[in-house]
LOMITI-473173 format. One record per residue (C-alpha): residue number from 1; residue in three letters; x, y, z. Coordinates in steps of 0.25 Angstrom, whole numbers, plus 5000, padded with zeros to 4 digits. Last residue first. Example, Ala and Ser with C-alpha at 12.3 -4.5 7.8 and 13.67 -1.06 7.14 Angstrom:
2
+-----+------+------+------+------+
:  nr : rest :   c1 :   c2 :   c3 :
+-----+------+------+------+------+
:   2 :  SER : 5055 : 4996 : 5029 :
:   1 :  ALA : 5049 : 4982 : 5031 :
+-----+------+------+------+------+
! end
This chain:
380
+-----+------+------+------+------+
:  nr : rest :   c1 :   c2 :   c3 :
+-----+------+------+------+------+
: 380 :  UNK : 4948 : 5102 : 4928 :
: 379 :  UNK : 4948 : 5108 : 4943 :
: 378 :  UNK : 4943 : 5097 : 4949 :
: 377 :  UNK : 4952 : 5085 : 4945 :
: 376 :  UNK : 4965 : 5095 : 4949 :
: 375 :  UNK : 4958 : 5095 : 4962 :
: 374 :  UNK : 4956 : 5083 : 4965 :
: 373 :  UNK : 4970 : 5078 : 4962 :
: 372 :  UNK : 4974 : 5089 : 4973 :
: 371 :  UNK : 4963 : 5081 : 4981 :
: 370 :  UNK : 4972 : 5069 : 4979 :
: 369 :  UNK : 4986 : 5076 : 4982 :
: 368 :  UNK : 4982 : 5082 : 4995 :
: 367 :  UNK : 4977 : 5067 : 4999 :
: 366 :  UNK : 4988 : 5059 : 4994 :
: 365 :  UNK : 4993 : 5059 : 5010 :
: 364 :  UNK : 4980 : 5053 : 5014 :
: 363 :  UNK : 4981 : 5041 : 5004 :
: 362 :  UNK : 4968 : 5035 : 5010 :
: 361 :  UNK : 4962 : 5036 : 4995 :
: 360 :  UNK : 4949 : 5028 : 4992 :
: 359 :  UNK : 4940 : 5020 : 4997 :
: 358 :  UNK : 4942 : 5017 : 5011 :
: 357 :  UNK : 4943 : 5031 : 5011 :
: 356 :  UNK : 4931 : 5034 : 5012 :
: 355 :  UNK : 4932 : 5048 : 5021 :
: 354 :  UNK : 4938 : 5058 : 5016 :
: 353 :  UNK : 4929 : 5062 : 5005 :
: 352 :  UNK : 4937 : 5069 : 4996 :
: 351 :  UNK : 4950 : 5062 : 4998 :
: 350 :  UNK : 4942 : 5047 : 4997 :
: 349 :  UNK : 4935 : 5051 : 4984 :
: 348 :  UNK : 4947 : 5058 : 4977 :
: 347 :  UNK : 4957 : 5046 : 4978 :
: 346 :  UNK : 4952 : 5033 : 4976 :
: 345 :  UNK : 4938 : 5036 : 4970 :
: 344 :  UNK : 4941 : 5049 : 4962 :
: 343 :  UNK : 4955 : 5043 : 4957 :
: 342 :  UNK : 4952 : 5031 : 4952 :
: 341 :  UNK : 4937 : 5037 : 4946 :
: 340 :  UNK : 4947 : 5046 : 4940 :
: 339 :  UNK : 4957 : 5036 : 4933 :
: 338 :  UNK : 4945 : 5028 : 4930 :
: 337 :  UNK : 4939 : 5039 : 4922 :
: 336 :  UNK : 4952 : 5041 : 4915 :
: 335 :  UNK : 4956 : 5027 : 4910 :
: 334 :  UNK : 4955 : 5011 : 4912 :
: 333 :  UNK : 4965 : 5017 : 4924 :
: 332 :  UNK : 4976 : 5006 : 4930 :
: 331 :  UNK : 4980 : 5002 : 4914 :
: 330 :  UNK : 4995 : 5001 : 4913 :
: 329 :  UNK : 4994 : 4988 : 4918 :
: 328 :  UNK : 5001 : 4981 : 4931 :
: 327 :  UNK : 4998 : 4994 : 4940 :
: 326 :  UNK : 5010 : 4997 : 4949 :
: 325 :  UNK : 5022 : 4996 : 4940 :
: 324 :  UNK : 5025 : 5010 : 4941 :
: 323 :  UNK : 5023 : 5012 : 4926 :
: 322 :  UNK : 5011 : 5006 : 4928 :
: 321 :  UNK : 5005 : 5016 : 4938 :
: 320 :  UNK : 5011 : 5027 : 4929 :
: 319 :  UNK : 5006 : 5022 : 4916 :
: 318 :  UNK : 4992 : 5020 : 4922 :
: 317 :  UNK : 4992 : 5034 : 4930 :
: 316 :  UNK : 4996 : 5042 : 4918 :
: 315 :  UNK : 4986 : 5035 : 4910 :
: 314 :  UNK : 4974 : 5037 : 4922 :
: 313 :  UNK : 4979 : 5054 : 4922 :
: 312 :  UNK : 4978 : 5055 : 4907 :
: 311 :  UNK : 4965 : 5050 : 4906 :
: 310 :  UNK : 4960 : 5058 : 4920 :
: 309 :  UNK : 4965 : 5070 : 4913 :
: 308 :  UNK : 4958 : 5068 : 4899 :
: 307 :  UNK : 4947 : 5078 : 4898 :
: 306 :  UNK : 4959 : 5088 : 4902 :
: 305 :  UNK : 4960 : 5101 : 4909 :
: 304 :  UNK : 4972 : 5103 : 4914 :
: 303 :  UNK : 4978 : 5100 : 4927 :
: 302 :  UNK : 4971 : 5088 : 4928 :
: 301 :  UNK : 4983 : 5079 : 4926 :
: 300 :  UNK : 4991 : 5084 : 4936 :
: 299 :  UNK : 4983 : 5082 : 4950 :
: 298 :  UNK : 4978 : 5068 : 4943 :
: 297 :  UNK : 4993 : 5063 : 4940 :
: 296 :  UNK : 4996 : 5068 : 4952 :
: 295 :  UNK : 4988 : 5061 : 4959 :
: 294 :  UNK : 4990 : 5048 : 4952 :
: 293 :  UNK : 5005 : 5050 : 4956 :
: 292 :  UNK : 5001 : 5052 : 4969 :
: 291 :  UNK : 4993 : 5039 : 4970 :
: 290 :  UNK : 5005 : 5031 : 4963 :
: 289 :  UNK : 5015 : 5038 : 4975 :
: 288 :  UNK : 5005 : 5033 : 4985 :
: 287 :  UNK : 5004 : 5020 : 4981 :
: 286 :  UNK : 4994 : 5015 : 4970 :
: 285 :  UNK : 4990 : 4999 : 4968 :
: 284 :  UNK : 4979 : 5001 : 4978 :
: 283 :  UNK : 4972 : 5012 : 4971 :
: 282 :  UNK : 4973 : 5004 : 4958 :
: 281 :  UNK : 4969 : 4991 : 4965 :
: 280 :  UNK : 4955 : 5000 : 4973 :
: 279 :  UNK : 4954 : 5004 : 4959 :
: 278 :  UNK : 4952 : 4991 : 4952 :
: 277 :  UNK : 4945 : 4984 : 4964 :
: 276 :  UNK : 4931 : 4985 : 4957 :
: 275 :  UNK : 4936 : 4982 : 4940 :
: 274 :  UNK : 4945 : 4972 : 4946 :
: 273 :  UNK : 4936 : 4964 : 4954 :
: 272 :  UNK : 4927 : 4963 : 4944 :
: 271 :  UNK : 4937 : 4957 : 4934 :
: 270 :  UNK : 4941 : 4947 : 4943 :
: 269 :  UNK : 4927 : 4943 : 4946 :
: 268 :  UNK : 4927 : 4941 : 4931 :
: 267 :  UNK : 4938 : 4934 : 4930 :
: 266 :  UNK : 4933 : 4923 : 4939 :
: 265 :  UNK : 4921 : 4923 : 4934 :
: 264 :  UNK : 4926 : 4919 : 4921 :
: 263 :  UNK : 4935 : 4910 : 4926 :
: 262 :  UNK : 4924 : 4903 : 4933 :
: 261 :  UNK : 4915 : 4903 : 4920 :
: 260 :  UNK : 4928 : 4896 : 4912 :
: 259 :  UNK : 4927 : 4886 : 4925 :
: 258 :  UNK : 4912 : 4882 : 4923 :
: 257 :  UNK : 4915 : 4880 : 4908 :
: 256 :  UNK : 4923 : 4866 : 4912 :
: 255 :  UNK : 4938 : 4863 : 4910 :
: 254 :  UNK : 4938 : 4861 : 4927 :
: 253 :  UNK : 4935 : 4847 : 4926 :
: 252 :  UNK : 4950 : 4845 : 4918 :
: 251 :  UNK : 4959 : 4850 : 4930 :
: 250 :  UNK : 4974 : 4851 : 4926 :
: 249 :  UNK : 4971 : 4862 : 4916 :
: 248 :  UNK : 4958 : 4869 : 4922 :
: 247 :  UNK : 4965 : 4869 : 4936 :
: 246 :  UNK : 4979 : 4876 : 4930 :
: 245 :  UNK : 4970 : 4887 : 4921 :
: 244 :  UNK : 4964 : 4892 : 4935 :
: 243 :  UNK : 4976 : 4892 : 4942 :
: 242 :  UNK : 4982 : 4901 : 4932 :
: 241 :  UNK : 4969 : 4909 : 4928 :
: 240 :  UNK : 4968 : 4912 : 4942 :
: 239 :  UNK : 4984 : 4916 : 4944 :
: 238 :  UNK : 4983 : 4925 : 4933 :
: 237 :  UNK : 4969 : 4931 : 4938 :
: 236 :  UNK : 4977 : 4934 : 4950 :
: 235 :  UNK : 4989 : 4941 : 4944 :
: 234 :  UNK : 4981 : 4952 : 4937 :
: 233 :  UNK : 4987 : 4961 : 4924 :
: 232 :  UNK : 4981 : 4950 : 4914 :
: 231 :  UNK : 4968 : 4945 : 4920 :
: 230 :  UNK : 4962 : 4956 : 4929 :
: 229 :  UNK : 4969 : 4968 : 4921 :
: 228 :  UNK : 4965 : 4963 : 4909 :
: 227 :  UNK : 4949 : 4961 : 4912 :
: 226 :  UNK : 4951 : 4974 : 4918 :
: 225 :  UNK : 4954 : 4981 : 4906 :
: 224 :  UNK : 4945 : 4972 : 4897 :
: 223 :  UNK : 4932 : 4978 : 4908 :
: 222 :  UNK : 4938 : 4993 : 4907 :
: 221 :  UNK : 4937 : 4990 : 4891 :
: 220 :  UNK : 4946 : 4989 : 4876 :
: 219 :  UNK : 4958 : 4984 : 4884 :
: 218 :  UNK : 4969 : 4995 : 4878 :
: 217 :  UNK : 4958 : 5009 : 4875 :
: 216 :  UNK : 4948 : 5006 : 4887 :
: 215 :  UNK : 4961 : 5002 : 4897 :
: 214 :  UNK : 4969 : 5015 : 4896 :
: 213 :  UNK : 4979 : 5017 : 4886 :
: 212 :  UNK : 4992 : 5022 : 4890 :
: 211 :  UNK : 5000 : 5030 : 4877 :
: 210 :  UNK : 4996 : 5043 : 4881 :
: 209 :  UNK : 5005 : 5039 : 4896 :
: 208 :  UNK : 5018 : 5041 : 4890 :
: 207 :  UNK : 5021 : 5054 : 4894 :
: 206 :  UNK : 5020 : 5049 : 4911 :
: 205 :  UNK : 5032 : 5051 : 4916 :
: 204 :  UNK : 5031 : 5065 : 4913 :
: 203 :  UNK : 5015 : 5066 : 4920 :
: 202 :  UNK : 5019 : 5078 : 4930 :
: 201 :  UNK : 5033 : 5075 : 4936 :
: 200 :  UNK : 5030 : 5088 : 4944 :
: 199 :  UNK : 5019 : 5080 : 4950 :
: 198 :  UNK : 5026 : 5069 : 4955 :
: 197 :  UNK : 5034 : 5078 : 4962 :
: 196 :  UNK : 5025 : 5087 : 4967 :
: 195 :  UNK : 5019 : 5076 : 4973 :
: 194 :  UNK : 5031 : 5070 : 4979 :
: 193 :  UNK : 5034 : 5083 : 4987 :
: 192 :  UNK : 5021 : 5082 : 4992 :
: 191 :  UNK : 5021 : 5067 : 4997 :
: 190 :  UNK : 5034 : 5072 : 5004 :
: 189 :  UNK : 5026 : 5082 : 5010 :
: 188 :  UNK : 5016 : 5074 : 5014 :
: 187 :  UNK : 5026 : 5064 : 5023 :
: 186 :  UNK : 5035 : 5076 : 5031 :
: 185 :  UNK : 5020 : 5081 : 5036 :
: 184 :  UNK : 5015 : 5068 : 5039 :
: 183 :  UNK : 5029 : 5066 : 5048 :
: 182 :  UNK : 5026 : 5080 : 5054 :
: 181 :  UNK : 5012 : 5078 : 5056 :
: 180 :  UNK : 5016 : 5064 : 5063 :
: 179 :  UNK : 5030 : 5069 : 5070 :
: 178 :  UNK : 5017 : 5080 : 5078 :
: 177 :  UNK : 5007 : 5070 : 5079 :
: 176 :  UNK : 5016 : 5060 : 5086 :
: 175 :  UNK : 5014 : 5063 : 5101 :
: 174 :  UNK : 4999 : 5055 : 5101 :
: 173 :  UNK : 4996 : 5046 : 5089 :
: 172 :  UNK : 4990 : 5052 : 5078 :
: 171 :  UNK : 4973 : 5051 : 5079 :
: 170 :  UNK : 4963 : 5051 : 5067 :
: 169 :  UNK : 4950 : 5053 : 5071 :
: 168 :  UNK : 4943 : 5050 : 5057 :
: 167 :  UNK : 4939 : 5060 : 5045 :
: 166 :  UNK : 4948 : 5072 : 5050 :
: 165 :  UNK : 4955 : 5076 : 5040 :
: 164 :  UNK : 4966 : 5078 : 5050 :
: 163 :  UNK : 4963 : 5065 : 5057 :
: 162 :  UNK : 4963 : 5057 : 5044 :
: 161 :  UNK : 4975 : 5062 : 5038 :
: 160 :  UNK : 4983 : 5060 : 5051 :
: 159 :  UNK : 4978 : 5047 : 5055 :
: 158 :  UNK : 4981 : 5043 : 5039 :
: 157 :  UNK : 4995 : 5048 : 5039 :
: 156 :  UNK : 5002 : 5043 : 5052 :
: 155 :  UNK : 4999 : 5029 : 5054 :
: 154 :  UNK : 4992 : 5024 : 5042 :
: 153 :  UNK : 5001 : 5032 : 5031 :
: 152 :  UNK : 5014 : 5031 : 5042 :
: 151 :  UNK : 5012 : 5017 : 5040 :
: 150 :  UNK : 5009 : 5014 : 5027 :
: 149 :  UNK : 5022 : 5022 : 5024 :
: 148 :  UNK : 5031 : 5013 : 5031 :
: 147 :  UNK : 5025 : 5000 : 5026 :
: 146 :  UNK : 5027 : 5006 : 5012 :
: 145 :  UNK : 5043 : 5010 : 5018 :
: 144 :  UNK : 5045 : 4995 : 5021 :
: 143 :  UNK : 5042 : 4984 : 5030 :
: 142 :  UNK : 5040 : 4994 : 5043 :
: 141 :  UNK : 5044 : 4987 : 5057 :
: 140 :  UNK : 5056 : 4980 : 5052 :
: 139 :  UNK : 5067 : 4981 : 5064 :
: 138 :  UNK : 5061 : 4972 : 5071 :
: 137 :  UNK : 5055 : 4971 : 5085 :
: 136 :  UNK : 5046 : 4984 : 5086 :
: 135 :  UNK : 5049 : 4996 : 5096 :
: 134 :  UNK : 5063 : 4991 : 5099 :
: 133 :  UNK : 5070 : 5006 : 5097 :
: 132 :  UNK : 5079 : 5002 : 5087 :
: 131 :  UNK : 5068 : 4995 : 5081 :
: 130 :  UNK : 5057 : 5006 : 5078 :
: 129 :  UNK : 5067 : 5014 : 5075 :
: 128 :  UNK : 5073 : 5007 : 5065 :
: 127 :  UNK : 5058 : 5004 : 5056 :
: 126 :  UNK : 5056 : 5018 : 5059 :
: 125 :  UNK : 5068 : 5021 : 5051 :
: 124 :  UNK : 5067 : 5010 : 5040 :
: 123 :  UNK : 5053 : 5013 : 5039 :
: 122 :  UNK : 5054 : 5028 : 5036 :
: 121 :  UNK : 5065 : 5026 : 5027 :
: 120 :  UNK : 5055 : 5016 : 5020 :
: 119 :  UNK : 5046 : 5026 : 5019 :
: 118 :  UNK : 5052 : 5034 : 5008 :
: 117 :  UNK : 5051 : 5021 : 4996 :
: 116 :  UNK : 5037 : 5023 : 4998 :
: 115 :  UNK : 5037 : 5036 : 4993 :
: 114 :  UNK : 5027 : 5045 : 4997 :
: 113 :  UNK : 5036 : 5052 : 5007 :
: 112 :  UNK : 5045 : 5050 : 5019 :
: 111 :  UNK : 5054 : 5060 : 5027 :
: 110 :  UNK : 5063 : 5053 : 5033 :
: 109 :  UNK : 5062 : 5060 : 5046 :
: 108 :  UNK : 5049 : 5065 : 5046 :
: 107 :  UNK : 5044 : 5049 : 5043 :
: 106 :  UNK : 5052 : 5044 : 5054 :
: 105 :  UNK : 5047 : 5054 : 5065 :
: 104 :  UNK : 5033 : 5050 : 5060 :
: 103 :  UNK : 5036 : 5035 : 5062 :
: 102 :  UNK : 5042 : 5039 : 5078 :
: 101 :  UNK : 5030 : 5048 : 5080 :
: 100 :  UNK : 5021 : 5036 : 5077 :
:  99 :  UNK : 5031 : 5026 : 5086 :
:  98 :  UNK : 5019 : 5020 : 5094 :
:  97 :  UNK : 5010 : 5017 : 5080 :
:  96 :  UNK : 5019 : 5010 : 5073 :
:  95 :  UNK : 5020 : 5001 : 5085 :
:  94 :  UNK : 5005 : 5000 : 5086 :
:  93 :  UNK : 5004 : 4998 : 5071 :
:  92 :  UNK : 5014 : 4986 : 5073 :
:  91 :  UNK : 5006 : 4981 : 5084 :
:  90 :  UNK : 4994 : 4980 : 5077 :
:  89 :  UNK : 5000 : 4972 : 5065 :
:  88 :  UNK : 5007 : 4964 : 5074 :
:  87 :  UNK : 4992 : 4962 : 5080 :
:  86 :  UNK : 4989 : 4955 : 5066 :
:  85 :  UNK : 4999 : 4944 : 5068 :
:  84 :  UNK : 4997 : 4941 : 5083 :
:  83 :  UNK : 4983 : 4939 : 5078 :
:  82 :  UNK : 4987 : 4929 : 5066 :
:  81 :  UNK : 4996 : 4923 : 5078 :
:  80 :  UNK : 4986 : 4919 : 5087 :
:  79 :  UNK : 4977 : 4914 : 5078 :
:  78 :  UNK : 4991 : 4906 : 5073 :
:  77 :  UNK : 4990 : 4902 : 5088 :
:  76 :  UNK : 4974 : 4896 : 5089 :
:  75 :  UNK : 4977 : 4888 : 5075 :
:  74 :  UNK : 4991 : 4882 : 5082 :
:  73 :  UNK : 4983 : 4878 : 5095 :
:  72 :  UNK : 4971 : 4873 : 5090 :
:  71 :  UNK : 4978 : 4864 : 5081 :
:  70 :  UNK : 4989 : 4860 : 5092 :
:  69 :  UNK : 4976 : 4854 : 5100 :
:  68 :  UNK : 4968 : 4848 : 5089 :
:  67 :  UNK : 4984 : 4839 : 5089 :
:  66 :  UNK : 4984 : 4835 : 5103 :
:  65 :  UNK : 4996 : 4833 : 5110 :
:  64 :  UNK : 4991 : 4839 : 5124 :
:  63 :  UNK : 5006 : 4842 : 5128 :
:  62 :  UNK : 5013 : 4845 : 5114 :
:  61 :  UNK : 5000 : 4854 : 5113 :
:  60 :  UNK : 5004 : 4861 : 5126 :
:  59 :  UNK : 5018 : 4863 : 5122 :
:  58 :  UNK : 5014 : 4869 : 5108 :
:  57 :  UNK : 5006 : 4878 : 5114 :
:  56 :  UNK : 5016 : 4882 : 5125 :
:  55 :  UNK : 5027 : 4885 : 5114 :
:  54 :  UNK : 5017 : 4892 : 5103 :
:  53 :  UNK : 5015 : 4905 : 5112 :
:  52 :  UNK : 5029 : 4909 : 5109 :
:  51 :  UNK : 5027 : 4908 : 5095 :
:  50 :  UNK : 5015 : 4918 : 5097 :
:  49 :  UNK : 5022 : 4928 : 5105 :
:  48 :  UNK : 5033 : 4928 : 5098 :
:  47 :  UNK : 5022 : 4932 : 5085 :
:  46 :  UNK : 5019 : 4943 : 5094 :
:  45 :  UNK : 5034 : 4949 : 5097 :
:  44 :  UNK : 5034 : 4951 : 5084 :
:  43 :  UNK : 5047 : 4946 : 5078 :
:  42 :  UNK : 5040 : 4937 : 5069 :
:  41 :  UNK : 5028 : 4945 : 5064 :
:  40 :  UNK : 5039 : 4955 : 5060 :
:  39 :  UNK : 5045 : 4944 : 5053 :
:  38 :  UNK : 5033 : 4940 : 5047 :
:  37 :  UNK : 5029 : 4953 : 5040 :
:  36 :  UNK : 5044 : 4955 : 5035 :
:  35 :  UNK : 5043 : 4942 : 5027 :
:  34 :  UNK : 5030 : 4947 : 5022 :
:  33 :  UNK : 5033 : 4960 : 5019 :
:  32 :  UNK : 5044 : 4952 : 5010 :
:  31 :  UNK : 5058 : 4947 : 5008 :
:  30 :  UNK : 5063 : 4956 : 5020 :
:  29 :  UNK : 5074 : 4966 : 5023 :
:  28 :  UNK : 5071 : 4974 : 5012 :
:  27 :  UNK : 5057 : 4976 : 5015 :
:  26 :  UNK : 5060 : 4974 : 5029 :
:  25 :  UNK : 5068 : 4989 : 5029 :
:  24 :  UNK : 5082 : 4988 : 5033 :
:  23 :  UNK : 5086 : 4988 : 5020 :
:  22 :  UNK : 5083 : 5003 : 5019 :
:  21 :  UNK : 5092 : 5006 : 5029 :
:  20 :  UNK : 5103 : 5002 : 5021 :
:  19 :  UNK : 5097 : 5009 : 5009 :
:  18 :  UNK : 5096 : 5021 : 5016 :
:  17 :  UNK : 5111 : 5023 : 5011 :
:  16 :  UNK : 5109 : 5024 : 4997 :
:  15 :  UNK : 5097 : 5033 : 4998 :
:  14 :  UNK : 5103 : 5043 : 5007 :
:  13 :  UNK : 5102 : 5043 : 5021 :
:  12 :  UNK : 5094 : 5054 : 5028 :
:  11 :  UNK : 5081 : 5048 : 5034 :
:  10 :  UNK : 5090 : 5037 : 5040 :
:   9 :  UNK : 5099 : 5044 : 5048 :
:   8 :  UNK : 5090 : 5051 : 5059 :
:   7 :  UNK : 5081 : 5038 : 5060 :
:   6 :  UNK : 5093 : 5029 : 5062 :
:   5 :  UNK : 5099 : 5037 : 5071 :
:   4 :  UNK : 5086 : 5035 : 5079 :
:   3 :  UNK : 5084 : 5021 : 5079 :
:   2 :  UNK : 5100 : 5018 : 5080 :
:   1 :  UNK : 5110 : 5014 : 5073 :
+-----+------+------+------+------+
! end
């Protein structure tokens, strides 16, 4: 089949069927992104490069025989490669970057949204084209639909937001501004239909939520809470104490009181860690759909007058980031007043401003929804 029946075919198969060409995606194909990492690096036509470079090398030190030389010689080539390496990286955007009106052609035909699960049509199509028609070496270009997404966020989305806000001069590539408006166009009102959805679920999957306590009522203080989460819920303090314990057992000159204080530094600076990076993990733990679903937790919960909005709204959002398994505890907001400091620094701030948004938000398509969420704040 080819590149461009396969695009005309693929956007209309049912489920069933778009499993076979979902197999074709690396992510299925391949153990790991790591896996797939190295065989892209393989077929390059860099990294052939660099093997081919070896033979005169190796000939010459076979010559000369001398062993400083063949040191020289490999450290000066795997330079060479961690270079070659990070220019794949280049070229990849560069390639992306040629076939912009081909990526956007993709996304108006298949008609992508929020969901990660929809941009994997997207990949598998461009992934097709950009191989039938031998402009990358493998069939594999994009890993899966994430990967996909990502892309169009950085490549088609941000220059767009930020030239028509107009805090940075933005530019879209020459001859595919019009498939680019057309392809944003297809991509927001997709987001829009999933929010009226998720809205019109209102909080029913969430009756359960009176029973939640926050941290204060179950741990006794905010300093217990994170003492918890840095000991019990984290995997790196687990290892510590592991690996710790294993020394003072087989090593009797460590059983001194000097070591007890190195634990307690230890989990100390653990401690302050957490409590400062706290809310750049929970912002980083959420995808777009988790941040939507906050939104409209907020958007819906300030409907009415209520001392207890921001309450409600942080034990909604705590059963329903546990519930999807995203948040090892049930406990991702101590209580209200964190809830709102989450929401006014991550996601108010950077809308309102427009311009730190190193600190906050970069979501651009969660914009309308955000200052909606503003709104509803500021009208109770």
């Amino acid at each position: 089949m080819d590149g461009a029946k396969f695009e005309n075919t693929v956007a209309f198969l049912p489920s069933e069927i778009f499993d076979c060409y979902n197999s074709m995606l690396p992510k299925n194909v391949f153990r790991s992104f790591v896996t797939w990492s190295c065989y892209e690096k393989f077929n390059s036509l860099e990294f052939r490069t660099w093997l081919l470079m070896w033979l005169p090398l190796i000939i010459a030190w076979k010559i000369r025989g001398k062993r400083h030389y063949l040191v020289i010689v490999t450290a000066l080539m795997f330079e060479v490669l961690y270079f070659l390496w990070t220019y794949s990286y280049i070229f990849r955007e560069r390639t992306l970057g040629k076939q912009v009106s081909q990526f956007a052609k993709k996304i108006i035909t298949n008609t992508p949204g929020i969901d990660t699960e929809e941009w994997e049509r997207v990949a598998v199509s461009f992934n097709s084209y950009l191989y039938e028609n031998k402009l990358w070496n493998t069939e594999y270009f994009f890993f899966d639909g994430s990967s996909c997404q990502e892309a169009f966020r950085k490549m088609l989305l941000e220059p767009f937001s930020l030239k028509k806000n107009d805090f940075a001069n933005a530019k879209v590539p020459d001859g595919s501004v019009c498939y680019t408006e057309k392809a944003l166009q297809v991509y927001f009102t997709q987001i829009e239909r999933k929010w009226h959805w998720i809205n019109s679920e209102g909080f029913l999957h969430n009756k359960t939520t009176q029973s939640v306590q926050f941290s204060k009522h179950g741990y006794g203080s905010k300093l217990l809470w994170a003492f918890k989460e840095v000991t019990i819920m984290n995997s790196r303090f687990a290892f510590f104490s592991i690996a710790y314990l294993n020394g003072l057992l087989t090593i009797p000159r460590l059983r001194n009181s000097l070591h007890i204080l190195y634990v307690c530094a230890v989990l100390s600076s653990m401690i302050i860690e957490y409590l400062i990076g706290i809310d750049k993990f929970r912002f980083k733990s959420m995808n777009l759909i988790h941040k939507l679903q906050f939104l409209s937790y907020i958007t819906c919960g300030h409907e009415k007058s209520d001392a207890t909005n921001w309450s409600q709204i942080a034990k909604r959002t705590n059963t329903y980031m546990f519930e999807q398994k995203i948040w090892n505890s049930p406990i991702l907001f101590s209580d209200g007043i964190d809830c709102e400091k989450f929401f006014k620094w991550y996601f108010s701030t950077p809308v309102s401003s427009q311009a730190s948004l190193s600190v906050g938000s970069t979501d651009f398509e969660l914009w309308p929804y955000i200052k909606e969420a503003q709104s509803a704040c500021n009208d109770v």
